[in-house]
KEKETOR-35000 format. One line per field, with one value per residue: residue in three letters; x, y, z of N, C-alpha, C in turn. Coordinates in steps of 0.1 Angstrom, whole numbers. Layout:
aa	c(Ala, ...)
neast	c(X, ...)
nnorth	c(Y, ...)
nup	c(Z, ...)
caeast	c(X, ...)
canorth	c(Y, ...)
caup	c(Z, ...)
ceast	c(X, ...)
cnorth	c(Y, ...)
cup	c(Z, ...)
***
This chain:
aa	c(Unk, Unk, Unk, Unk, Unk, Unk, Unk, Unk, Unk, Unk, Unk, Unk, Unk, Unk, Unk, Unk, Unk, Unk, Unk, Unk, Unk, Unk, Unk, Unk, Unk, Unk, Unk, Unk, Unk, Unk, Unk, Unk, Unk, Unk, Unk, Unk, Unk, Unk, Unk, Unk, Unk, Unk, Unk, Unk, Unk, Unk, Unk, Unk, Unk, Unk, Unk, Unk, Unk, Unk, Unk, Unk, Unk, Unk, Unk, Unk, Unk, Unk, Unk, Unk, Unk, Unk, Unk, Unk, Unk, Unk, Unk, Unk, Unk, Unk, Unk, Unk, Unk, Unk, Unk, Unk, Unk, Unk, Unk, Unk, Unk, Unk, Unk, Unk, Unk, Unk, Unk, Unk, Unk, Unk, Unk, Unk, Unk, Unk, Unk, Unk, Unk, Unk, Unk, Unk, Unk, Unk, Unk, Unk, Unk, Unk, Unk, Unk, Unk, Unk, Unk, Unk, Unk, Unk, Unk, Unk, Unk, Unk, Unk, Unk, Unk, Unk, Unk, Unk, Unk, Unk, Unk, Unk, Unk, Unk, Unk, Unk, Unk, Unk, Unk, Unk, Unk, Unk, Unk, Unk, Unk, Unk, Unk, Unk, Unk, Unk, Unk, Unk, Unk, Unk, Unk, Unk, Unk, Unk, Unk, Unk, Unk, Unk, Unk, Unk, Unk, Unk, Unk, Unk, Unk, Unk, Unk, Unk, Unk, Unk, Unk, Unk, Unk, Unk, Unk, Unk, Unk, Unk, Unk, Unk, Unk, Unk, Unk, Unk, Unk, Unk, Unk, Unk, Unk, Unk, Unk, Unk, Unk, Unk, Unk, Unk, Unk, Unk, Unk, Unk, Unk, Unk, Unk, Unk, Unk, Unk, Unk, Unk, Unk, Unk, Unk, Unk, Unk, Unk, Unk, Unk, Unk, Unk, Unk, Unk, Unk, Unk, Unk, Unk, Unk, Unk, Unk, Unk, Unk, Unk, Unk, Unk, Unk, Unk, Unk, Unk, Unk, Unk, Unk, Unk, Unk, Unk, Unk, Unk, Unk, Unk, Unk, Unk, Unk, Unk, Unk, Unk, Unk, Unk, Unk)
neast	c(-770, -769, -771, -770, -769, -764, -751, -756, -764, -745, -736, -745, -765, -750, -755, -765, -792, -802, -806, -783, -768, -737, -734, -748, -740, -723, -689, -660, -656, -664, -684, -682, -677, -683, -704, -707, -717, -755, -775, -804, -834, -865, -884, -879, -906, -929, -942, -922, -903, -914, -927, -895, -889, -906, -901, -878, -873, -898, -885, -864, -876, -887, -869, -859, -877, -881, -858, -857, -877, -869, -848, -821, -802, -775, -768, -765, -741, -724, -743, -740, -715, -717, -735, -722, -699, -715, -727, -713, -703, -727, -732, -711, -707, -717, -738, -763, -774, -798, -800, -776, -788, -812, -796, -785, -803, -817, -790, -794, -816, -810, -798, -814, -832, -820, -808, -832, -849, -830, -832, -859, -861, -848, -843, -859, -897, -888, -899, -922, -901, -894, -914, -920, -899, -906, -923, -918, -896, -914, -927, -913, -902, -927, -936, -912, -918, -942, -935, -916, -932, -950, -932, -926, -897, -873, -853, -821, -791, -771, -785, -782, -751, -749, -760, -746, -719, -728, -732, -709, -693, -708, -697, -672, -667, -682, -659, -639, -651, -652, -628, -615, -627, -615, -593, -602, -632, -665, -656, -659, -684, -703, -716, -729, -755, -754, -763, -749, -746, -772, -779, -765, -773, -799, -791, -781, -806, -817, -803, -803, -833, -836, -816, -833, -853, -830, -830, -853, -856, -835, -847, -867, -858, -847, -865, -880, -858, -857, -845, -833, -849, -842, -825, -842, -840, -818, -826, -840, -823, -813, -829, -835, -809, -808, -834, -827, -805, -816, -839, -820, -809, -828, -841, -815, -819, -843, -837, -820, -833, -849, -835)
nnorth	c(-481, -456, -448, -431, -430, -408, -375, -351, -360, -367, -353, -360, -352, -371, -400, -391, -397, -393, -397, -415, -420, -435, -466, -481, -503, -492, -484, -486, -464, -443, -413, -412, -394, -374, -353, -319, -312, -312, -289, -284, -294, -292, -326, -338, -338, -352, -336, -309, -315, -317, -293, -280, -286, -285, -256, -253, -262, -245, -221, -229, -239, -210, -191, -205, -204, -178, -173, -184, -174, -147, -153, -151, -170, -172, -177, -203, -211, -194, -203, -231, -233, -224, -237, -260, -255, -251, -269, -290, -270, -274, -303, -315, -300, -291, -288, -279, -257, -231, -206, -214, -234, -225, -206, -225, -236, -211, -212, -241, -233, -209, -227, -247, -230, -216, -243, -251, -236, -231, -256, -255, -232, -233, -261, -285, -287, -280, -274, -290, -310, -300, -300, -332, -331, -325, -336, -362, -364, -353, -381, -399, -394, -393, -423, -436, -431, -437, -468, -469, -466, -489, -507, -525, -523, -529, -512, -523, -533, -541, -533, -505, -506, -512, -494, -473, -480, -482, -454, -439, -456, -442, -418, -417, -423, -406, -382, -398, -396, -366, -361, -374, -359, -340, -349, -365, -357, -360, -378, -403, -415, -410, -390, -378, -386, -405, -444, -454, -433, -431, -456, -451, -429, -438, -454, -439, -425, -446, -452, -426, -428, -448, -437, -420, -437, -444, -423, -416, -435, -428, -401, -409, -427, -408, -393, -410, -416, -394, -375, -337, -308, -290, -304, -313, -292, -307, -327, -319, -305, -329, -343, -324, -322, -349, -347, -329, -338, -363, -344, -334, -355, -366, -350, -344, -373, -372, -351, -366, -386, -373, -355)
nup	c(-11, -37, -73, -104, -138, -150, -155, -138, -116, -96, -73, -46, -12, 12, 40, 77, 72, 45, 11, -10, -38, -42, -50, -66, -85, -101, -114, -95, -71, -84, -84, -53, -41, -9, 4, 19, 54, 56, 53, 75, 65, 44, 39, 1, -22, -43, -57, -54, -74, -100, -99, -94, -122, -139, -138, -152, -174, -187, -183, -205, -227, -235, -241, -261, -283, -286, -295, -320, -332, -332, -350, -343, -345, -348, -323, -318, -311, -290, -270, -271, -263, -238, -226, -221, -199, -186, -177, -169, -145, -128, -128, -112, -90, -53, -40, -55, -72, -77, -94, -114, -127, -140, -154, -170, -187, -198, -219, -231, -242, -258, -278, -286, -297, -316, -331, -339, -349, -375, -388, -396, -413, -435, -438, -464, -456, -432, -409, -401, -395, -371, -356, -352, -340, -315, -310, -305, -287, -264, -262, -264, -236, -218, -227, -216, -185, -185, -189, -164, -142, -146, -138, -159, -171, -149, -128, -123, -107, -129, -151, -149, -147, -177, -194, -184, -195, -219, -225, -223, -245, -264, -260, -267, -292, -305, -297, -311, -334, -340, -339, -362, -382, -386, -403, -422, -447, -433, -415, -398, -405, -389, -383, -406, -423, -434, -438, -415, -400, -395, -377, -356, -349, -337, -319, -300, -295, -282, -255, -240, -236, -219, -199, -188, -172, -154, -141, -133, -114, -97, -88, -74, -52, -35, -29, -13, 8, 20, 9, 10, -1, -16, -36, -55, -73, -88, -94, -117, -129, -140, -158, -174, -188, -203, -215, -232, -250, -262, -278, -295, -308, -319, -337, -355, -366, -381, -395, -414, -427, -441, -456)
caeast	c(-765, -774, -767, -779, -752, -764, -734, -757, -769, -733, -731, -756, -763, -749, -753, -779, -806, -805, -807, -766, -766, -727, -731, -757, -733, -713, -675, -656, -646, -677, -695, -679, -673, -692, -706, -707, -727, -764, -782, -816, -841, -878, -879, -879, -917, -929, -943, -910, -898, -929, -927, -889, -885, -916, -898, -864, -880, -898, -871, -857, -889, -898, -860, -860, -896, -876, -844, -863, -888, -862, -841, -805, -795, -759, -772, -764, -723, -727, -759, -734, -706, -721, -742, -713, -693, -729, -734, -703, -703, -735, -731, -700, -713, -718, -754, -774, -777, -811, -796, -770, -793, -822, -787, -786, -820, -815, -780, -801, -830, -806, -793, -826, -836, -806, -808, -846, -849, -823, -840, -872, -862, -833, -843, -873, -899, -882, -910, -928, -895, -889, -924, -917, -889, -909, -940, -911, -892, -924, -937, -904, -905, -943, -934, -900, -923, -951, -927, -908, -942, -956, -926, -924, -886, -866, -838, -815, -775, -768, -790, -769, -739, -748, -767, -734, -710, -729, -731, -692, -689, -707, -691, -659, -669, -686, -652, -631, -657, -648, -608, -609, -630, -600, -581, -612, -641, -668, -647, -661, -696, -716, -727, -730, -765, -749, -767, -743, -749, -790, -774, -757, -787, -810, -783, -781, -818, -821, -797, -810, -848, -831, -815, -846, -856, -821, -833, -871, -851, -829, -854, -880, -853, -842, -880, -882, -851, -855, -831, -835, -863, -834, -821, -853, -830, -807, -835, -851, -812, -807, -834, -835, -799, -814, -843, -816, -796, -826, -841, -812, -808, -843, -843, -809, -824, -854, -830, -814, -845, -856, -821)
canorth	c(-468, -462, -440, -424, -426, -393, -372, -345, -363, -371, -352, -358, -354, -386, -397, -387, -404, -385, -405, -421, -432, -440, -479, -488, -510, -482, -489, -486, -450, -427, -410, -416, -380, -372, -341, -313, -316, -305, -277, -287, -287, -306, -337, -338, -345, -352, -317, -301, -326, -317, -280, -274, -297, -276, -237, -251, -266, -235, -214, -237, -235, -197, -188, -214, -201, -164, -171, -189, -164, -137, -155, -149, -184, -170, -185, -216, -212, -194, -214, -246, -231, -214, -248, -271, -252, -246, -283, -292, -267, -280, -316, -314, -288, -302, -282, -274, -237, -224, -196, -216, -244, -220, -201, -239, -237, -206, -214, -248, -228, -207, -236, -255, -221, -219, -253, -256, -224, -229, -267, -248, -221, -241, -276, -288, -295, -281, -272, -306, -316, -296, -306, -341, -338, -323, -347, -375, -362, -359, -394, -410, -388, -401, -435, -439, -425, -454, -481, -472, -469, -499, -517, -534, -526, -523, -507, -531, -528, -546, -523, -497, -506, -516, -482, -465, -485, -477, -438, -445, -453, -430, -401, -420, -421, -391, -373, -401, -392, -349, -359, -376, -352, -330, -358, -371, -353, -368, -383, -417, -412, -410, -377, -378, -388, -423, -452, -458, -425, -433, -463, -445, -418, -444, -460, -425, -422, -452, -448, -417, -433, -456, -428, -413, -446, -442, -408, -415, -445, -422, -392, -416, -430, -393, -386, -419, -414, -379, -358, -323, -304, -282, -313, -316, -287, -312, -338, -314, -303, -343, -345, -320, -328, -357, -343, -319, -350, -367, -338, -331, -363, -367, -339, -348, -385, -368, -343, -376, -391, -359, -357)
caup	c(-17, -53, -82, -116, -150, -153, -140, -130, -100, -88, -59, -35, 1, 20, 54, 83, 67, 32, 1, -13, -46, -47, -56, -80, -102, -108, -108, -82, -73, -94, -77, -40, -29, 4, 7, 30, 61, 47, 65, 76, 53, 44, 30, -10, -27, -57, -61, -57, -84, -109, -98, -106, -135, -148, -143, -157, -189, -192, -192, -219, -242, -235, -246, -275, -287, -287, -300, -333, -338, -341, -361, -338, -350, -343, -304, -315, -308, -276, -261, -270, -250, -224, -214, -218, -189, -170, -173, -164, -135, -124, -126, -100, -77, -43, -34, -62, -74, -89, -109, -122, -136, -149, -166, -184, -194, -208, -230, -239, -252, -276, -289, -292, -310, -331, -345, -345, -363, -391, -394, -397, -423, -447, -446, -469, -445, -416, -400, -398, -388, -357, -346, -350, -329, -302, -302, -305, -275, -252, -265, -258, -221, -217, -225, -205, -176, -177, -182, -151, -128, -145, -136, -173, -169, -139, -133, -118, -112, -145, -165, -146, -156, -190, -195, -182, -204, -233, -227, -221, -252, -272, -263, -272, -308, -307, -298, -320, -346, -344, -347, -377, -392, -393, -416, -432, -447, -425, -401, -394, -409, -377, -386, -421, -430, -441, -427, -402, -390, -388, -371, -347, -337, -331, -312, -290, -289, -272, -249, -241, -231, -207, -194, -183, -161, -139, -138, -125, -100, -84, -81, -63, -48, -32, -26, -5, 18, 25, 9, 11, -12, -24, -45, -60, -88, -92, -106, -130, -138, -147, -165, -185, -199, -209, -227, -249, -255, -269, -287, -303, -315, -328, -349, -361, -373, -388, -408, -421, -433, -448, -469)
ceast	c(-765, -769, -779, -767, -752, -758, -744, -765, -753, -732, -739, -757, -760, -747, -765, -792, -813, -800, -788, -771, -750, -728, -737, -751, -726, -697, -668, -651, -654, -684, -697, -677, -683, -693, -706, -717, -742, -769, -800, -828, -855, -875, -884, -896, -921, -935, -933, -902, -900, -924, -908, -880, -888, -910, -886, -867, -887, -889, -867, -868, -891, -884, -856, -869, -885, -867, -851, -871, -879, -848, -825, -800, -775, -756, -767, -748, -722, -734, -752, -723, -708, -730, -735, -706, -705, -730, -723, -700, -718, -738, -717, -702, -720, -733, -759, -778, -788, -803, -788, -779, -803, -812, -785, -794, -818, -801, -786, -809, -823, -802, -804, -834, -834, -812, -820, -850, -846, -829, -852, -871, -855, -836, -859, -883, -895, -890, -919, -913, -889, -907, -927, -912, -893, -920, -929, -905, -898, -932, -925, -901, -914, -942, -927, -912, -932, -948, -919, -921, -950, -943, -920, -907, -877, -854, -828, -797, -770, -775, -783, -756, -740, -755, -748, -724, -712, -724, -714, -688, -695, -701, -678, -659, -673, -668, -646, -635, -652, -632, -608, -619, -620, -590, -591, -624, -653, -669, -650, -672, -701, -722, -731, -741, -764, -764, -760, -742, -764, -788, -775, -766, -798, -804, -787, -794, -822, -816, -805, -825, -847, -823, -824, -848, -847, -825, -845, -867, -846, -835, -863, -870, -851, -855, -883, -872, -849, -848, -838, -845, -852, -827, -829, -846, -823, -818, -840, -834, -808, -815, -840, -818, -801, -823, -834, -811, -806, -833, -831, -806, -819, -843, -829, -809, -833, -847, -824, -823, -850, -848, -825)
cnorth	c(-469, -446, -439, -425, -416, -384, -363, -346, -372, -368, -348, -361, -372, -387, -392, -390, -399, -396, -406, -424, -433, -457, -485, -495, -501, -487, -485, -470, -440, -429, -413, -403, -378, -358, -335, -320, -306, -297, -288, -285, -299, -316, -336, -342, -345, -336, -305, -306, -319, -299, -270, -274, -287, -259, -244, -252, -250, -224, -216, -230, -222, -194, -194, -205, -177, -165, -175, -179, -148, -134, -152, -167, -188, -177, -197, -218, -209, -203, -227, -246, -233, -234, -259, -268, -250, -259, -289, -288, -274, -297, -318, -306, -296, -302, -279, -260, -228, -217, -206, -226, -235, -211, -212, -238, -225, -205, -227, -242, -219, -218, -241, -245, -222, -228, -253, -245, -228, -242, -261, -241, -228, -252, -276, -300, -294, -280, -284, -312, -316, -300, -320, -344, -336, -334, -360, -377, -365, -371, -405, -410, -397, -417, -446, -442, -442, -467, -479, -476, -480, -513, -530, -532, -520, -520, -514, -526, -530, -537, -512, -494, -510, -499, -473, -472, -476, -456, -435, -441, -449, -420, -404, -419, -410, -381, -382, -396, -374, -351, -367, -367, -345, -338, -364, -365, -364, -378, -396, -424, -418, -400, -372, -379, -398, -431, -454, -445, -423, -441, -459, -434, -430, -447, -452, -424, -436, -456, -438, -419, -439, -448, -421, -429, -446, -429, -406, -423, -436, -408, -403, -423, -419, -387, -399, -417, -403, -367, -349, -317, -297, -290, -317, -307, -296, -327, -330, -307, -319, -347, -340, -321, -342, -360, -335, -326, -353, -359, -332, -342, -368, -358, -340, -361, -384, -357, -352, -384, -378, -356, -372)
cup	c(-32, -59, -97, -127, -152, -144, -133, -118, -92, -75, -47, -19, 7, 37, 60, 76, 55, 20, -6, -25, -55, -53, -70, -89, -111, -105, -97, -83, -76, -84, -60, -30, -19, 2, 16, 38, 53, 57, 61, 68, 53, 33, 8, -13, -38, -65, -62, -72, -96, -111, -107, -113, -145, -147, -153, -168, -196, -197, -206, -230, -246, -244, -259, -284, -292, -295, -315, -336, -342, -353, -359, -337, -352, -330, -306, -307, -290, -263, -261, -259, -234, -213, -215, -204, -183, -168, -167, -148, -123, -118, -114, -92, -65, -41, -49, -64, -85, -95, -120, -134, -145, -162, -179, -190, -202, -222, -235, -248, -263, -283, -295, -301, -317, -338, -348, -356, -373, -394, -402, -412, -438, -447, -454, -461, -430, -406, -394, -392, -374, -348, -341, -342, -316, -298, -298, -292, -264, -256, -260, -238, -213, -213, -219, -188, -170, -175, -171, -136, -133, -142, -146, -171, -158, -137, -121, -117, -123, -153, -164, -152, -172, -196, -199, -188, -218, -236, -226, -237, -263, -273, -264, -281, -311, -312, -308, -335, -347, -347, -358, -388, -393, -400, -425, -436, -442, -411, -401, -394, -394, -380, -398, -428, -433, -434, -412, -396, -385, -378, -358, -336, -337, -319, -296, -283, -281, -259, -240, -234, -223, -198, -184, -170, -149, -139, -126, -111, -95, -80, -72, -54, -36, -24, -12, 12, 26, 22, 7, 3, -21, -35, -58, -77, -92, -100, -120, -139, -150, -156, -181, -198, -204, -217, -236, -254, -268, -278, -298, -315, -322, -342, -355, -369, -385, -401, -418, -431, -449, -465, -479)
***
C-alpha cells in the first residue's frame, strides 16, 4: 500500500483490487481513511492520465492567457482565494469531481494571469521573465519525467518521507515567515530578494521537482492496480498543484535575480 506527499492524492479508492497508497513511508495515521465502496468502472490508462492532465492545464493556460492580456490583474486576490479553498476541497474529497478541479484550473489561471501579467508590465524585463518561468517550469516537468522512467532516481520510502518532511517544513516557515512580517518589515527574509530568500526558492524549487516523481510513482502505480479511470482527475488535479507551486516559485527566483 503506497502513497504520494501530495495531499491531493489522499483519498483514494481502497480495497477490491484498486490501487492503496496509505503506507509509503508516510507516518503513521496520513492518509488512512478508507473510502466509500467504488461503483464500477474501467481500469485507469495512461490516456486518461495524458488526456485529463491535458484539459485541466488548459483550462489553466487559456484563462491565464485571458486574464493577462486584459489586464484584470485585480484576479490575483480572488484566483488566490478561490483556489486555496478549491484545493483544499479537492484534495479531501473522497471521489474526484471534474467541475470542481477544472474550477481550480480556472482560479489558478487568474492568478498565474495576475502575477504573470503585472511581472510582465512593472518589472524591467518582465516579459523575458515570465517566459523564463514557463520554459523553466516545462524543462524542470520534462526532466522530472525522464528521470523517473529512466529509473536514475527512484522513489523509495525514505525519499518519501524525506520529500514529505521537507514540504513539512516549508510551509512552516512559509507561514512562520507571514507572522513575523506583521512585527518585522520583511519578516524573516524568505521573501525579500535577500540571498536567504534566493536560498529558500531554490530550496522550494527543488522540492517541488521531487514532488513530481511521487507524483509519476503513484499515478503508474494507480494505472497498474486498476483504479478506476475516474481518478485519473485526481492525477492531473495532483499534478497540476504541483506545477503552480513550481511556477510560482520560478518566476519569483527570476524576479530576485532581476532586482
Amino acid at each position: 500500500m503506497r502513497t504520494t506527499s501530495n495531499p491531493a492524492f489522499r483519498n483514494l479508492p481502497s480495497g477490491g483490487g484498486y490501487a492503496n497508497f496509505d503506507g509509503y513511508g508516510q507516518p503513521q495515521g496520513y492518509g488512512q481513511q478508507q473510502g466509500p465502496p467504488v461503483v464500477a468502472d474501467r481500469p485507469m490508462t495512461i490516456d486518461d492520465v495524458v488526456t485529463k492532465t491535458g484539459m485541466t492545464l488548459g483550462v489553466l493556460v487559456i484563462t491565464a492567457v485571458l486574464t493577462a492580456l486584459s489586464g484584470a490583474y485585480f484576479l490575483a486576490i480572488p484566483g488566490l482565494i478561490a483556489g486555496l479553498i478549491l484545493g483544499f476541497v479537492n484534495a479531501f474529497k473522497r471521489k474526484p469531481s471534474p467541475v470542481l478541479i477544472l474550477l481550480y484550473a480556472v482560479a489558478e489561471g487568474m492568478l498565474f494571469g495576475a502575477l504573470s501579467g503585472l511581472v510582465a508590465s512593472f518589472a524591467p524585463g518582465g516579459g523575458a521573465i515570465v517566459s523564463q518561468a514557463v520554459v523553466g517550469t516545462i524543462g524542470v516537468f520534462a526532466g522530472m519525467l525522464v528521470v523517473y522512467k529512466t529509473g536514475a532516481i527512484r522513489v523509495t520510502p525514505k525519499l518519501t518521507r524525506w520529500i514529505f518532511g521537507a514540504m513539512i517544513g516549508v510551509v512552516v516557515l512559509m507561514l512562520a515567515n507571514l507572522v513575523a512580517g506583521f512585527f518585522v518589515p520583511g519578516g524573516m527574509g524568505l521573501r525579500d530578494g535577500s540571498t536567504m530568500a534566493i536560498i529558500f526558492s531554490l530550496v522550494c524549487i527543488g522540492i517541488a521537482a521531487f514532488v513530481f516523481l511521487l507524483d509519476f510513482k503513484a499515478a503508474d502505480d494507480m494505472i497498474q492496480q486498476g483504479t478506476p479511470s475516474v481518478y485519473a482527475w485526481q492525477v492531473a488535479f495532483g499534478l497540476t498543484v504541483t506545477l503552480v507551486w513550481l511556477y510560482i516559485e520560478i518566476l519569483r527566483l527570476l524576479s530576485y535575480f532581476n532586482e
